[in-house]
C-alpha angles and dihedrals in degrees: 000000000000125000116218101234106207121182122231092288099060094257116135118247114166147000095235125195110247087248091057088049090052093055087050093055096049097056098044100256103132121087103190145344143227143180121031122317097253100186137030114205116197130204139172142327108271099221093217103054097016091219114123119253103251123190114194111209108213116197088240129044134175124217132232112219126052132269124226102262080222095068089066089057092073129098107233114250126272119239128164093243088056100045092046083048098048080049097046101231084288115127112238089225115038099021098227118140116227144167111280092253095071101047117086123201106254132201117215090201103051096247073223091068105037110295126145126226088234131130093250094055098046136071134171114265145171124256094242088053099041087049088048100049095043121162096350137097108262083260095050088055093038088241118135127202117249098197123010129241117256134176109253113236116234097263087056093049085054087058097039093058086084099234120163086255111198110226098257079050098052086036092053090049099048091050092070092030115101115265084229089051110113085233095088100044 
């Protein structure tokens, strides 16, 4: 199980292990907290009081501290997981929905002929389509998208890592997602 690190203002910043969580518990780190708490770690017998030290994980966690305001400028980064899961599985072109074994990253500008590998140039296709349409534009090759490509916000990207998300997790992410984000759908 991840915990969703937060920092004080409530942005995602990063899936943690329960044991970083924890750390982050014992030495005061953590602001606030949301969600259930979703593990109880246990320690040793304190000799004065004789009750045992006890840190509850929640599934969310703020941060104290601040983060650079330059780090929410970026565009998250492109992988083919994420891509296949901001698509859906579906094939841009022939709409079809498939394992992601069988879906290529495809670049609607041919990266040969000046296309970028960004998320605005890629969507998720099939093997057959990708082959058909080769080295072309999509009307070059008379194949017309089906969805267009988007930048996911950071809320999204925090979805598309592919993480096992726990349902206040996924609750607390959708809530800043667009509602014309595939996400919801």
């Amino acid at each position: 199980m991840d915990v969703l690190q937060l920092d004080v203002s409530g942005r995602p910043q990063a899936w943690i292990t329960a044991r970083e969580a924890a750390i982050l518990y014992a030495s005061d780190g953590v602001a606030w907290t949301l969600g259930e708490a979703c593990l109880v770690l246990r320690g040793g017998i304190q000799r004065r009081t004789g009750l045992q030290s006890r840190i509850e994980v929640h599934s969310i966690i703020a941060v104290r501290g601040s983060v650079p305001s330059r780090a929410w400028r970026q565009t998250p980064a492109l992988s083919n997981p994420k891509l296949f899961v901001r698509d859906r599985y579906f094939c841009a072109y022939c709409g079809g929905q498939f394992h992601a074994d069988d879906l290529t990253r495809e670049h609607i500008q041919p990266t040969s002929r000046g296309g970028v590998d960004s998320w605005m140039n890629c969507i998720t296709a099939c093997r057959g389509c990708n082959g058909r349409k080769a080295d072309r534009t999509p009307e070059e090759a008379h194949m017309s998208l089906l969805y267009l490509p988007y930048v996911p916000s950071l809320h999204e990207d925090m979805i598309l890592r592919g993480r096992r998300i726990l349902a206040d997790q996924m609750e607390f992410l959708l809530a800043s997602v667009p509602r014309s984000s595939r996400l919801h759908g």
